[in-house]
Biopython code that builds the backbone (N, CA, C, O; Angstrom):
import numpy as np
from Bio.PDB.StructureBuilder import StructureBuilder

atoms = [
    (1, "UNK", "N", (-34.564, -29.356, 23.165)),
    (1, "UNK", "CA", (-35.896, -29.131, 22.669)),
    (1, "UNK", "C", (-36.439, -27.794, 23.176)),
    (1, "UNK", "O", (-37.154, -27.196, 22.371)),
    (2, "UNK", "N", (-36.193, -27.115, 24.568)),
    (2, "UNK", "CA", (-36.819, -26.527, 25.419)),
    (2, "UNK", "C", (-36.259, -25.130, 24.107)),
    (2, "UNK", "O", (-37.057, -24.493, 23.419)),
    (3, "UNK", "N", (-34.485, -24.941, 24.074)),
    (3, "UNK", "CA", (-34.097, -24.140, 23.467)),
    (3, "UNK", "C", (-34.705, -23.803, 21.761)),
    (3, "UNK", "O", (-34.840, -22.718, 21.196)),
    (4, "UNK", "N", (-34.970, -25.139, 21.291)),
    (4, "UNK", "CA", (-35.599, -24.676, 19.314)),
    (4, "UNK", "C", (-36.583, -24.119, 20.114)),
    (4, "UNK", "O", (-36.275, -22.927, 20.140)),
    (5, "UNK", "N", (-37.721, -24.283, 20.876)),
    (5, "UNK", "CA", (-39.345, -23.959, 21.293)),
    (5, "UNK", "C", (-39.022, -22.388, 21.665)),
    (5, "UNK", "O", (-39.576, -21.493, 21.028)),
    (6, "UNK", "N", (-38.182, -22.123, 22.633)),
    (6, "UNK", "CA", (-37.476, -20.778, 22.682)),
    (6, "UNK", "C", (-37.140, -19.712, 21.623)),
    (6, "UNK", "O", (-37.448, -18.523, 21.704)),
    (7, "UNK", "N", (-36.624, -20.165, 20.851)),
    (7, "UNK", "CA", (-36.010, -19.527, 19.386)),
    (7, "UNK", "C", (-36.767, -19.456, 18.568)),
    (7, "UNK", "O", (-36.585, -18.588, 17.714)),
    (8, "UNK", "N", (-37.993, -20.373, 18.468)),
    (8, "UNK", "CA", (-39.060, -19.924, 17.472)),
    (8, "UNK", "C", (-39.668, -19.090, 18.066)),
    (8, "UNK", "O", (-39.799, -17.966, 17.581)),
    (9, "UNK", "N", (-40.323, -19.503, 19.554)),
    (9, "UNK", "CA", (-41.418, -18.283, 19.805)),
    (9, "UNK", "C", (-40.598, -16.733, 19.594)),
    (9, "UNK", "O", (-41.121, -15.779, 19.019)),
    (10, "UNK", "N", (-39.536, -16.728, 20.052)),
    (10, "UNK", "CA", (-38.890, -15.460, 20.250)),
    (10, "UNK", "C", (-38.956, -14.781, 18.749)),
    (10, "UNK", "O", (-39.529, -13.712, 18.537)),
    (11, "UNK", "N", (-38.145, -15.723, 17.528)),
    (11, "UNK", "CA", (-38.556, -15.438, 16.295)),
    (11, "UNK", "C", (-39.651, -14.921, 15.553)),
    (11, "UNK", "O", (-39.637, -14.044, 14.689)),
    (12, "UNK", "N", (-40.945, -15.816, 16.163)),
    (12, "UNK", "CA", (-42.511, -15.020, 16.024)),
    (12, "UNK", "C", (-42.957, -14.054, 16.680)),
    (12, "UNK", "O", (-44.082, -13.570, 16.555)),
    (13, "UNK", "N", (-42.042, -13.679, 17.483)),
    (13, "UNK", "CA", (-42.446, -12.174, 18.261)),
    (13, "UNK", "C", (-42.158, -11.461, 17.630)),
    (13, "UNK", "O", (-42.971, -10.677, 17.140)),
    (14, "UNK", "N", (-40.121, -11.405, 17.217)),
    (14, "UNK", "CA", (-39.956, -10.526, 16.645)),
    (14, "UNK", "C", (-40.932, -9.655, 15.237)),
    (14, "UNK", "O", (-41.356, -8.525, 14.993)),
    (15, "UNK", "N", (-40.911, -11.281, 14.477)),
    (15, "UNK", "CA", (-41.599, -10.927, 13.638)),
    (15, "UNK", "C", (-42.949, -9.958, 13.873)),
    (15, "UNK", "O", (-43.357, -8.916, 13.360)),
    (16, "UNK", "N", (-43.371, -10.765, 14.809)),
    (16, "UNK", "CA", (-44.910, -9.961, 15.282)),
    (16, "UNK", "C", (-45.041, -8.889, 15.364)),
    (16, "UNK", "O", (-46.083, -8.266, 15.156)),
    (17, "UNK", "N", (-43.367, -8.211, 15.881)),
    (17, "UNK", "CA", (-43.619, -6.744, 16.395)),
    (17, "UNK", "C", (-42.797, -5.965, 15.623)),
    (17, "UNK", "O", (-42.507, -4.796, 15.879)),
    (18, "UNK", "N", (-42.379, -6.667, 14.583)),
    (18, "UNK", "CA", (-41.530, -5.379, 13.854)),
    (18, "UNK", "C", (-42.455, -5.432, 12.273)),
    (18, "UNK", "O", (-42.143, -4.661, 11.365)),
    (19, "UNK", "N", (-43.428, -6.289, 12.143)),
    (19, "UNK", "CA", (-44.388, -5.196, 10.908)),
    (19, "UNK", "C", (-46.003, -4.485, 11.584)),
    (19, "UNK", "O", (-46.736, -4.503, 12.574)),
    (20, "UNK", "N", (-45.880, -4.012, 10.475)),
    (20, "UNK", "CA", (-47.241, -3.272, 11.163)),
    (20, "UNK", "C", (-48.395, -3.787, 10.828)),
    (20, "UNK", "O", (-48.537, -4.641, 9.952)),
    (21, "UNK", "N", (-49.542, -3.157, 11.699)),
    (21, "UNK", "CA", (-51.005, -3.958, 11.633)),
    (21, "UNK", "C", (-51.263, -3.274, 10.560)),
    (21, "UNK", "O", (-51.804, -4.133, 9.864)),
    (22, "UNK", "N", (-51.243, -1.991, 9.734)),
    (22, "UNK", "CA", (-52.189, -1.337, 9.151)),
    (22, "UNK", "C", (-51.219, -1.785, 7.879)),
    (22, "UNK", "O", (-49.999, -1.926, 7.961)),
    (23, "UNK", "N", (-52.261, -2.035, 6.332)),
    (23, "UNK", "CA", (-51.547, -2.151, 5.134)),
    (23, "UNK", "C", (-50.908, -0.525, 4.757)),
    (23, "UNK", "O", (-51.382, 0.554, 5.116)),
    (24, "UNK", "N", (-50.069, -0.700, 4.182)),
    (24, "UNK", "CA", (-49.286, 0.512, 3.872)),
    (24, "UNK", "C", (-49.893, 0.737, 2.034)),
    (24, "UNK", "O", (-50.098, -0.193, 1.254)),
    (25, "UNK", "N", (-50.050, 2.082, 1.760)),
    (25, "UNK", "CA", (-50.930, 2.832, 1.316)),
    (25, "UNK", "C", (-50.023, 2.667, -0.083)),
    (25, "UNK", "O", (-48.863, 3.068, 0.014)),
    (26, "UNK", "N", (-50.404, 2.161, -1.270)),
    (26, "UNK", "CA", (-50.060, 2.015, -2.917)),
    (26, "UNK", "C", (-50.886, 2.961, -3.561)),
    (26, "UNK", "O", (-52.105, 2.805, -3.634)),
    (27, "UNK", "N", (-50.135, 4.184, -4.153)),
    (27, "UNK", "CA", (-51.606, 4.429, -5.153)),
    (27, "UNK", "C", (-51.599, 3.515, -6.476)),
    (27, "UNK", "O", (-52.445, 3.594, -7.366)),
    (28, "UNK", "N", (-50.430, 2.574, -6.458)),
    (28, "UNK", "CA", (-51.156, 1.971, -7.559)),
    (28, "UNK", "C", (-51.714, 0.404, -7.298)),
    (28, "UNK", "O", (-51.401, -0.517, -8.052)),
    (29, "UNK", "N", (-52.414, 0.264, -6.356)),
    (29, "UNK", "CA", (-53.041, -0.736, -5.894)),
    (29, "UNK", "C", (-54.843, -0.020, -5.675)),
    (29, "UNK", "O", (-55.430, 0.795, -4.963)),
    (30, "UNK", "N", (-55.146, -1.022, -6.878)),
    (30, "UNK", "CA", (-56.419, 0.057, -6.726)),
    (30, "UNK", "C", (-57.496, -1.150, -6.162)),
    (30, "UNK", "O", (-57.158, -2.301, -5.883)),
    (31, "UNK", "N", (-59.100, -0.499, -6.053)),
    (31, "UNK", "CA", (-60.082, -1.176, -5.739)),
    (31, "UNK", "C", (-61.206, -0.585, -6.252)),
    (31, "UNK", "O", (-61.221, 0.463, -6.898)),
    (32, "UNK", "N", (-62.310, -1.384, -5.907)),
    (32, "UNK", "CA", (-63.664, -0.277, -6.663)),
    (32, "UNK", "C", (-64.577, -0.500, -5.254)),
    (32, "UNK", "O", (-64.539, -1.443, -4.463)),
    (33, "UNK", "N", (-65.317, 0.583, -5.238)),
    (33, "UNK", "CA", (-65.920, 1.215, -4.216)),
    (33, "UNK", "C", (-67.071, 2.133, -5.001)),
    (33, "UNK", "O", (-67.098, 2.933, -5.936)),
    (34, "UNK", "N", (-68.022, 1.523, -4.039)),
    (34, "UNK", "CA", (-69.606, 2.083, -4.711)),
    (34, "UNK", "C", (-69.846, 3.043, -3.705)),
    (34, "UNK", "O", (-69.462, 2.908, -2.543)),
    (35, "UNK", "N", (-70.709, 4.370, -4.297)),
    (35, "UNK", "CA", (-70.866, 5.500, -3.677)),
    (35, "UNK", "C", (-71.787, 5.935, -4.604)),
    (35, "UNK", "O", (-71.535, 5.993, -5.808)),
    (36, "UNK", "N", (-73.380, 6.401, -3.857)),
    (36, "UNK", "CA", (-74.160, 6.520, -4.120)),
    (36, "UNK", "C", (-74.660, 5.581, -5.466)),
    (36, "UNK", "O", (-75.106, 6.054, -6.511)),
    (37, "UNK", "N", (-74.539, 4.662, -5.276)),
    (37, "UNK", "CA", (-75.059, 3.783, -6.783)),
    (37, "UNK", "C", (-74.193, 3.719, -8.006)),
    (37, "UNK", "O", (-74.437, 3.170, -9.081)),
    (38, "UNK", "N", (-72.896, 4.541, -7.541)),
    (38, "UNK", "CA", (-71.728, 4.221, -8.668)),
    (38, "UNK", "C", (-70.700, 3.920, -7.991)),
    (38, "UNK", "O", (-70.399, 4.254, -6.845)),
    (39, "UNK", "N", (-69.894, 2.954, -9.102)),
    (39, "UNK", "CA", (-68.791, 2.341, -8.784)),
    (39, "UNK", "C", (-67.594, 3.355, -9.183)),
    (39, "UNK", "O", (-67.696, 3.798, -10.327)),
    (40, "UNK", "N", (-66.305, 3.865, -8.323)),
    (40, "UNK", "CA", (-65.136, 4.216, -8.663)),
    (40, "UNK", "C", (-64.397, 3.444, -8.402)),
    (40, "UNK", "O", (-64.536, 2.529, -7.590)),
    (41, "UNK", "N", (-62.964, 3.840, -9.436)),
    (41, "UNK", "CA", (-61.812, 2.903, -8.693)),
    (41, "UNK", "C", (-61.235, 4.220, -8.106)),
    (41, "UNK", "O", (-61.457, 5.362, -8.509)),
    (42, "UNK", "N", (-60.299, 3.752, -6.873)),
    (42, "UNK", "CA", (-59.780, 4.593, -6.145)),
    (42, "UNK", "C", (-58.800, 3.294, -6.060)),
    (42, "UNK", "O", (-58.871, 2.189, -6.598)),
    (43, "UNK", "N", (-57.609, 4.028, -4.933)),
    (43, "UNK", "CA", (-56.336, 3.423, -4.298)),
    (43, "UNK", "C", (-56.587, 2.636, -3.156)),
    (43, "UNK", "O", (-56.734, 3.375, -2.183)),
    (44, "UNK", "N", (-56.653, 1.915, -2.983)),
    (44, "UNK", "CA", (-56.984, 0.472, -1.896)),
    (44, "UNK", "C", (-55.777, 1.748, -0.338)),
    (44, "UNK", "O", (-54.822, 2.525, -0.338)),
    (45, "UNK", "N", (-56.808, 1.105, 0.692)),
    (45, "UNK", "CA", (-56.525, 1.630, 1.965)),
    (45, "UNK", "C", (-56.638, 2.984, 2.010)),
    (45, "UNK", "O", (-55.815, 3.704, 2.576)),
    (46, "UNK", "N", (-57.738, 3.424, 1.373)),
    (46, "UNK", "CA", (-58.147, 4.942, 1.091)),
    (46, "UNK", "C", (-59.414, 5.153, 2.100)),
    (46, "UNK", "O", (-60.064, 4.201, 2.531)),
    (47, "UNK", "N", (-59.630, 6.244, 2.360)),
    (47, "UNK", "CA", (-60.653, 6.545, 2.586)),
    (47, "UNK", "C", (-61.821, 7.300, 1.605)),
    (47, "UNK", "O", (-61.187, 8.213, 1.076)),
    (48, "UNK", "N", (-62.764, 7.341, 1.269)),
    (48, "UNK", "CA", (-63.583, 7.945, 0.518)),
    (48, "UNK", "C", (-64.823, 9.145, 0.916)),
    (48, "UNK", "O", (-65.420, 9.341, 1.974)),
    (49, "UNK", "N", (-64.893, 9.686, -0.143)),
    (49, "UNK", "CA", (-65.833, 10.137, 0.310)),
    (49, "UNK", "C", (-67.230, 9.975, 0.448)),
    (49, "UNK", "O", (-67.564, 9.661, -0.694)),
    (50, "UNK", "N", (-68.363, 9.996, 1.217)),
    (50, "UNK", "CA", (-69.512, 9.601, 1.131)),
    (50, "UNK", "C", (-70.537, 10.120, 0.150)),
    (50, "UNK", "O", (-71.481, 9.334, 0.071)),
    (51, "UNK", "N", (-70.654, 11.076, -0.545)),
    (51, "UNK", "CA", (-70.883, 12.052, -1.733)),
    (51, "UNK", "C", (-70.354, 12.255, -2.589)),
    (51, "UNK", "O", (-69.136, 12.357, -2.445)),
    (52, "UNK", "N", (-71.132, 12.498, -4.464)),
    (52, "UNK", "CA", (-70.340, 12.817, -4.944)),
    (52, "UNK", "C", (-70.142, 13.966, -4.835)),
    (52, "UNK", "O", (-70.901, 14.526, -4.043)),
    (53, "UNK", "N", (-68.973, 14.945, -5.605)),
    (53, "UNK", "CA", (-69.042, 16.451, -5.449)),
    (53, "UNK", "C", (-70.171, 16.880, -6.408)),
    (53, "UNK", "O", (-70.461, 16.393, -7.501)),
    (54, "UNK", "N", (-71.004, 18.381, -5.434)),
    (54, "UNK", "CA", (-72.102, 18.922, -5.717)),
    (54, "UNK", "C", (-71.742, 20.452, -5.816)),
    (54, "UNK", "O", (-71.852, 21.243, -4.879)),
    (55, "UNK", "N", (-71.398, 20.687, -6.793)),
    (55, "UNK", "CA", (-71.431, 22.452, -6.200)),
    (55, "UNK", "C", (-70.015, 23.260, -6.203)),
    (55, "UNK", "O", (-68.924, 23.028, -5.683)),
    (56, "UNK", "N", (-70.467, 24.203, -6.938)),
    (56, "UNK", "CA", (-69.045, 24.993, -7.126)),
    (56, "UNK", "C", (-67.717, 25.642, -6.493)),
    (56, "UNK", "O", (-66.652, 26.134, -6.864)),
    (57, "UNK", "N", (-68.589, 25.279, -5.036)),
    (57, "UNK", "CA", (-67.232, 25.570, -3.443)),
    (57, "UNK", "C", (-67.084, 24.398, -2.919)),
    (57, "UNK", "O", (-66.336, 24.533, -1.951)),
    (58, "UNK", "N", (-67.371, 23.408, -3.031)),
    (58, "UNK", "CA", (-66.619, 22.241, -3.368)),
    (58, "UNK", "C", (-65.823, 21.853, -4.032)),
    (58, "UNK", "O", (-64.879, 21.225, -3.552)),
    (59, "UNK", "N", (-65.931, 22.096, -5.385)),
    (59, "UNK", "CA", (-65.110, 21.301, -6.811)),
    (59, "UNK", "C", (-63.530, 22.673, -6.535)),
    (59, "UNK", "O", (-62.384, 22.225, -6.574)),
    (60, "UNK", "N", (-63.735, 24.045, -6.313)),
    (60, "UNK", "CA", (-62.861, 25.088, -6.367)),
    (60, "UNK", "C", (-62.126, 24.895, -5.140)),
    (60, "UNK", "O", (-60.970, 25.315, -5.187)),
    (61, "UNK", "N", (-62.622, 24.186, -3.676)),
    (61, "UNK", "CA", (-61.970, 24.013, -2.599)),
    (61, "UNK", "C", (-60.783, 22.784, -3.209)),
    (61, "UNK", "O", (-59.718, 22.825, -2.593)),
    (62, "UNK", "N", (-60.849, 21.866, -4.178)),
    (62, "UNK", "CA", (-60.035, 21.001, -4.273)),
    (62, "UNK", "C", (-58.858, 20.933, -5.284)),
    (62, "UNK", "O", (-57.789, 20.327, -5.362)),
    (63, "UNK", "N", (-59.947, 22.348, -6.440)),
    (63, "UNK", "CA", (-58.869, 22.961, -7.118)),
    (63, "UNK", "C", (-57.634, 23.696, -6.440)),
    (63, "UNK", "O", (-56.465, 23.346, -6.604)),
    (64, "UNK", "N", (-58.046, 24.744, -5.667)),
    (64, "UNK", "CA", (-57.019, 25.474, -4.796)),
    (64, "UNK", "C", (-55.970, 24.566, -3.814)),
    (64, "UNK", "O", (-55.125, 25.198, -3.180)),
    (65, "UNK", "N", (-56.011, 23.319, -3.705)),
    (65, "UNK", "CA", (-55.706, 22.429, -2.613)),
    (65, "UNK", "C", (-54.986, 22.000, -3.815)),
    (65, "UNK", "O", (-54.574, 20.935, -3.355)),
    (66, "UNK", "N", (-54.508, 22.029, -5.054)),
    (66, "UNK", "CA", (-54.001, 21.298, -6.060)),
    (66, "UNK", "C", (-54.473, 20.091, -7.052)),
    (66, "UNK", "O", (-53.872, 19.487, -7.941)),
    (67, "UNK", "N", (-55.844, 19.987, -6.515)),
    (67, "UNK", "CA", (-56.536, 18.829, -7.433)),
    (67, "UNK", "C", (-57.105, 19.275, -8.428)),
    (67, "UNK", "O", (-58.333, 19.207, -8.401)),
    (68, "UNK", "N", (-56.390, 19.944, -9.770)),
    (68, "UNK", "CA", (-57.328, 20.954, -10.838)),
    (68, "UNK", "C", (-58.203, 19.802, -11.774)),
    (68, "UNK", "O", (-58.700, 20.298, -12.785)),
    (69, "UNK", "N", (-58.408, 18.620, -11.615)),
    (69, "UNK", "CA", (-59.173, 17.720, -12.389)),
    (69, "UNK", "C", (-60.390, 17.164, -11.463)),
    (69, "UNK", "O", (-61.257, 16.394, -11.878)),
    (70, "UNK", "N", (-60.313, 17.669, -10.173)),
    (70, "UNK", "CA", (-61.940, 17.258, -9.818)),
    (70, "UNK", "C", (-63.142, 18.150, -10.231)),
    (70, "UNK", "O", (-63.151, 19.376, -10.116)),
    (71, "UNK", "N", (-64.252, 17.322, -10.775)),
    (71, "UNK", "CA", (-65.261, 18.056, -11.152)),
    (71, "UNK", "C", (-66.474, 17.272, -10.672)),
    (71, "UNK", "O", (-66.442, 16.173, -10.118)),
    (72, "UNK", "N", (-67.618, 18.047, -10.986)),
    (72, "UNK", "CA", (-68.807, 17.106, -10.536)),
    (72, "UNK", "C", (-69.258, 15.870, -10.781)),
    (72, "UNK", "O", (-69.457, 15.343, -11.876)),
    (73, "UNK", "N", (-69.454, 15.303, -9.378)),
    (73, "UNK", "CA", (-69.910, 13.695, -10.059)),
    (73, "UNK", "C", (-68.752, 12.751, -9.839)),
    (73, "UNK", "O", (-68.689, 11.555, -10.124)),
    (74, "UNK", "N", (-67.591, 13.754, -9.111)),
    (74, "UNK", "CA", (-66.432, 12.672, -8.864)),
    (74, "UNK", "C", (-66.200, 12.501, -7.219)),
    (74, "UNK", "O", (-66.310, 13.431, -6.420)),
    (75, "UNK", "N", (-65.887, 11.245, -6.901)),
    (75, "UNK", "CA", (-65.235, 11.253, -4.903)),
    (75, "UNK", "C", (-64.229, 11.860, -5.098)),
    (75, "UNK", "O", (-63.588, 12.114, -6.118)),
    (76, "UNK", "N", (-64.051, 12.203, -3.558)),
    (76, "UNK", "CA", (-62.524, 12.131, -3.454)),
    (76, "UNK", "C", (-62.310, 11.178, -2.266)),
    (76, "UNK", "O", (-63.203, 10.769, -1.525)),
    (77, "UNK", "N", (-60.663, 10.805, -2.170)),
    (77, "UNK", "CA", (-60.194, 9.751, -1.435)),
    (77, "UNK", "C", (-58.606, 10.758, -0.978)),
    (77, "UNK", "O", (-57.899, 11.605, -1.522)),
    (78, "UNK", "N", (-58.661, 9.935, 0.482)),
    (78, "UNK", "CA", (-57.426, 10.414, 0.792)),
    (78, "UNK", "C", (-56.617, 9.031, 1.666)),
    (78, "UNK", "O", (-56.854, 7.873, 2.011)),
    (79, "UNK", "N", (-55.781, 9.825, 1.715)),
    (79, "UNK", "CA", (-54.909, 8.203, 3.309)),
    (79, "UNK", "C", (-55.354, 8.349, 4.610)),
    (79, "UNK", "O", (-55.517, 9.505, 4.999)),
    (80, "UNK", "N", (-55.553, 7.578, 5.254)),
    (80, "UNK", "CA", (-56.070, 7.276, 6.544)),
    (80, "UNK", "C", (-55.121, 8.306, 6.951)),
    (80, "UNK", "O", (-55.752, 9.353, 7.092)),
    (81, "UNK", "N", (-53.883, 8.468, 7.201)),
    (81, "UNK", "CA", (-52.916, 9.155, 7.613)),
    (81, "UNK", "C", (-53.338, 10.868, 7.489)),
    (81, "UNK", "O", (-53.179, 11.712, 8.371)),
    (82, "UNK", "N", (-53.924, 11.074, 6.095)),
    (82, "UNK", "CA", (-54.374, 12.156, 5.953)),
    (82, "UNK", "C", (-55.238, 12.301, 6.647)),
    (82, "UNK", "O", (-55.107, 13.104, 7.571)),
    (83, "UNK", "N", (-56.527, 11.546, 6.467)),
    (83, "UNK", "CA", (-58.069, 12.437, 7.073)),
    (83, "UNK", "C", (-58.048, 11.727, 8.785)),
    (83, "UNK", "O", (-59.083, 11.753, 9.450)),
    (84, "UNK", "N", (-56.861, 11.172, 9.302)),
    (84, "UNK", "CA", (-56.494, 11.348, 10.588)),
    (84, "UNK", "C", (-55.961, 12.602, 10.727)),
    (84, "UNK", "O", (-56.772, 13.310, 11.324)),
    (85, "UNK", "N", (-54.894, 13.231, 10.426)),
    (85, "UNK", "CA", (-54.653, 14.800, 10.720)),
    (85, "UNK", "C", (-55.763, 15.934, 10.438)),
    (85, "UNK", "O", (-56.008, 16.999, 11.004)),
    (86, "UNK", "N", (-56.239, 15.381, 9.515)),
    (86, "UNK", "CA", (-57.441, 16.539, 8.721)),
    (86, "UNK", "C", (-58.502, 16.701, 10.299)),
    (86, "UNK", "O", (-58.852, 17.816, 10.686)),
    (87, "UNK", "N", (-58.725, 15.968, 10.727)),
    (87, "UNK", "CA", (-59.811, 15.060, 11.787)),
    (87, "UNK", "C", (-58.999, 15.838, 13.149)),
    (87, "UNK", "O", (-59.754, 16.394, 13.946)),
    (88, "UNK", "N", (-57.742, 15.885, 13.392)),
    (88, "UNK", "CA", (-57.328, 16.417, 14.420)),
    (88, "UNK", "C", (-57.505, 17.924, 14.487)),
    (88, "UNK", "O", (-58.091, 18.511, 15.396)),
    (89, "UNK", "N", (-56.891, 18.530, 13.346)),
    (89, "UNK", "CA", (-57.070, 19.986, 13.309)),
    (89, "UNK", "C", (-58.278, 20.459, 13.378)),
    (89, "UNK", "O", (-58.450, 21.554, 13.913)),
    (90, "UNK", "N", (-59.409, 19.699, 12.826)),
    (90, "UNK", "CA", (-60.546, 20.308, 12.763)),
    (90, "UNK", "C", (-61.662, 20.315, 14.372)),
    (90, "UNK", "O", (-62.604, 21.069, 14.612)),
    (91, "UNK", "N", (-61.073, 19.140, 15.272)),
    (91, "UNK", "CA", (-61.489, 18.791, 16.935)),
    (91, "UNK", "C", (-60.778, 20.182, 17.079)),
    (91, "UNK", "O", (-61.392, 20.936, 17.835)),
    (92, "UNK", "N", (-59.954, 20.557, 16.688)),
    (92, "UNK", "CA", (-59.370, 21.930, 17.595)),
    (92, "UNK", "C", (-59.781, 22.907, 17.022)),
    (92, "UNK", "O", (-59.166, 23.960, 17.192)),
    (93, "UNK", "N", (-60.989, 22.882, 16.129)),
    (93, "UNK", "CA", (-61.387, 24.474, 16.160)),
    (93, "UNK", "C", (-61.034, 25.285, 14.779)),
    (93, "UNK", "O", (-61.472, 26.287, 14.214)),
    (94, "UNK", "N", (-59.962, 24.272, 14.530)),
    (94, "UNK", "CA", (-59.602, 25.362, 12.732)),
    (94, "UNK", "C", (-60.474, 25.943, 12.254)),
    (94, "UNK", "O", (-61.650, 25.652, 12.475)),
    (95, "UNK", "N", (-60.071, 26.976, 11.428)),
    (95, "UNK", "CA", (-61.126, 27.639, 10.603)),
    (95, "UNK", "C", (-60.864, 26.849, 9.115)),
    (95, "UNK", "O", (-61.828, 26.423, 8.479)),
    (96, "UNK", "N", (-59.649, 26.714, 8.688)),
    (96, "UNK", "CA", (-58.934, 26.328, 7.393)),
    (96, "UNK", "C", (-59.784, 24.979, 7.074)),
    (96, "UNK", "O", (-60.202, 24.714, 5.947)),
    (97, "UNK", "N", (-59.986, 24.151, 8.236)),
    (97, "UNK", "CA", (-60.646, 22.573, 8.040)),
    (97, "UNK", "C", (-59.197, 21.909, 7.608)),
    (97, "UNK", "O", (-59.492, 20.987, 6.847)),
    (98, "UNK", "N", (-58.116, 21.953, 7.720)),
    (98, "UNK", "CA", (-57.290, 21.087, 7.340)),
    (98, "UNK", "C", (-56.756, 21.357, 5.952)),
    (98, "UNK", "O", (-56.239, 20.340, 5.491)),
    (99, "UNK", "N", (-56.706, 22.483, 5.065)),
    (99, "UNK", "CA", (-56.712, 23.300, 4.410)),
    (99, "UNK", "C", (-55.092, 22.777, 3.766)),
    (99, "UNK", "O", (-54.881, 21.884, 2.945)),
    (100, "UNK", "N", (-54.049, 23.714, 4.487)),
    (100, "UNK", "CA", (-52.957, 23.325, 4.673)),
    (100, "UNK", "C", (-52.262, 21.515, 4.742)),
    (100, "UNK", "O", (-51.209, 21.267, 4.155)),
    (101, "UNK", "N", (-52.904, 20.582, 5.399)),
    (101, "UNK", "CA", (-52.758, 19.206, 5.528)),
    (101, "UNK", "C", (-53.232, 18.816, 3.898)),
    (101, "UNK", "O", (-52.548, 18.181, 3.095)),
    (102, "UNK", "N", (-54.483, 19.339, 3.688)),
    (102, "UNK", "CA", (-55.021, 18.788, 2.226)),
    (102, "UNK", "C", (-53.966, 19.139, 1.304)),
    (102, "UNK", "O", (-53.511, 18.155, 0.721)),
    (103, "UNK", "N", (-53.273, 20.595, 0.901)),
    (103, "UNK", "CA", (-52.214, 21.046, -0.343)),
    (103, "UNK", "C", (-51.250, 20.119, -0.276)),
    (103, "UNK", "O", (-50.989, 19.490, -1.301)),
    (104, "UNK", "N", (-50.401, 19.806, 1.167)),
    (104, "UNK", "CA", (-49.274, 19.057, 1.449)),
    (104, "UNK", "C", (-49.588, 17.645, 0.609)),
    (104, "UNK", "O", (-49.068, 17.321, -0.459)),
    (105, "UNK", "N", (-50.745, 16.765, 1.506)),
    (105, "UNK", "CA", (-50.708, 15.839, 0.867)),
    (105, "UNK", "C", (-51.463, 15.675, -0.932)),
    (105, "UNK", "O", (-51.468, 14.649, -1.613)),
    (106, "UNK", "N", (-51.796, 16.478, -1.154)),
    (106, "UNK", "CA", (-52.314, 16.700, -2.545)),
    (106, "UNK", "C", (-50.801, 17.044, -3.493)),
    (106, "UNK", "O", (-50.764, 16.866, -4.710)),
    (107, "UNK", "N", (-49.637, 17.548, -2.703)),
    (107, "UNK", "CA", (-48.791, 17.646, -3.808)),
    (107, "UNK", "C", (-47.811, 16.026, -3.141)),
    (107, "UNK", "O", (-46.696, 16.089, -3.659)),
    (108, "UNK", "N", (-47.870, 15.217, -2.574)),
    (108, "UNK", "CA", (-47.248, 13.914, -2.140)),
    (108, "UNK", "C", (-48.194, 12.699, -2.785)),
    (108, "UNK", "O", (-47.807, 11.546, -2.596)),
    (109, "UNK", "N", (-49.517, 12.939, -3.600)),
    (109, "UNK", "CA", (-50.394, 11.905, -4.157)),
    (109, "UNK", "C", (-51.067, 10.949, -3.065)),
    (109, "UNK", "O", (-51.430, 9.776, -3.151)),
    (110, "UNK", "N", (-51.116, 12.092, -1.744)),
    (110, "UNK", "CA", (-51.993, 10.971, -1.162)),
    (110, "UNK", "C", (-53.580, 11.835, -0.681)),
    (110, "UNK", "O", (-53.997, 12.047, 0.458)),
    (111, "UNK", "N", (-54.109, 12.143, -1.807)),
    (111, "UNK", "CA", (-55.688, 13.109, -1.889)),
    (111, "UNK", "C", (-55.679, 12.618, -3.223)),
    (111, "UNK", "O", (-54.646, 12.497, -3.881)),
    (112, "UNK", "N", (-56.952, 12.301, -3.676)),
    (112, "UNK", "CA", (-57.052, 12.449, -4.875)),
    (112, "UNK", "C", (-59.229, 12.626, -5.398)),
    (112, "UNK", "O", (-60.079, 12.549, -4.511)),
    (113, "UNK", "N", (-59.537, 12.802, -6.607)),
    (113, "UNK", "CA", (-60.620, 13.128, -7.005)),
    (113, "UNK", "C", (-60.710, 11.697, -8.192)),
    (113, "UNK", "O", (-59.719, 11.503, -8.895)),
    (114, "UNK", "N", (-61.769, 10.889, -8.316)),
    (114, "UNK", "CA", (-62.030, 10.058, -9.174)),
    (114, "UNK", "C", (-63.459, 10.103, -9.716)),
    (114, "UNK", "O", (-64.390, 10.292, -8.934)),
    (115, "UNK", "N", (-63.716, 9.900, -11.326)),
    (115, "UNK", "CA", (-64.987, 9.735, -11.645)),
    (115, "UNK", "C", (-65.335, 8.529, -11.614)),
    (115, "UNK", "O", (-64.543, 7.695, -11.176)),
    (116, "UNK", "N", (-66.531, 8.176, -12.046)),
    (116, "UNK", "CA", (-67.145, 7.160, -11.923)),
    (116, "UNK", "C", (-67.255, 6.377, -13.254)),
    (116, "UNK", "O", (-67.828, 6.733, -14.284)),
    (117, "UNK", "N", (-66.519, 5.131, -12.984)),
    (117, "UNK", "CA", (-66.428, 4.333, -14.002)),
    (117, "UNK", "C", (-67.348, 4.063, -15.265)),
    (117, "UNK", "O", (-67.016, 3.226, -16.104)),
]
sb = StructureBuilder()
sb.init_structure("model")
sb.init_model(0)
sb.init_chain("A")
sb.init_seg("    ")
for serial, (resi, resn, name, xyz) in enumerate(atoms, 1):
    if name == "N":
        sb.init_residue(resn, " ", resi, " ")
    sb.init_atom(name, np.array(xyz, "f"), 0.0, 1.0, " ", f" {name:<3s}", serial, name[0])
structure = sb.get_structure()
């Protein structure tokens, strides 16, 4: 008896410790998310943005970064993974803001620009 009680717990460890806590990132697993009084769909385990885009060095910062379909009135969303690096470079002072991190993951589909439903 002592040994099955053994072999399971050990079994639920393994298990425990070989997946991860955080859901892993689908862009085609979507969700809807309200921002400023409108609803978008975006990619579930995204981060968003708190604004929509306002303004012409905004909408051209996301063009140059590879997003040529954001325009006004749309979020953008990225991966936790992303606006964790974006978030590091910028504690250190960058001038770029993460510039470079944004093109990379903008040509891998994990940045993106959405309108409002």
């Amino acid at each position: 008896m002592k040994l099955i009680a053994s072999s399971i717990g050990i079994a639920f460890l393994f298990v425990g410790c070989s997946s991860t806590s955080e859901p892993q990132f689908d862009a085609n697993k979507l969700e809807v998310k309200v921002v400023d009084g409108k609803q978008y769909k975006v990619p579930a385990v995204t981060s968003i943005g708190t604004q929509p885009l306002t303004g012409k060095e905004q909408i051209d910062f996301y063009h140059e970064i590879g997003l040529p379909n954001c325009k006004e009135g749309d979020v953008t969303w990225e991966t936790y993974e992303t606006a964790d690096a974006v978030n590091v470079v910028m504690r250190s002072g960058s001038k770029d803001g993460g510039k470079e991190i944004y093109m990379k993951a903008a040509s891998e589909g994990k940045v993106g620009c959405v309108s409002p439903l």
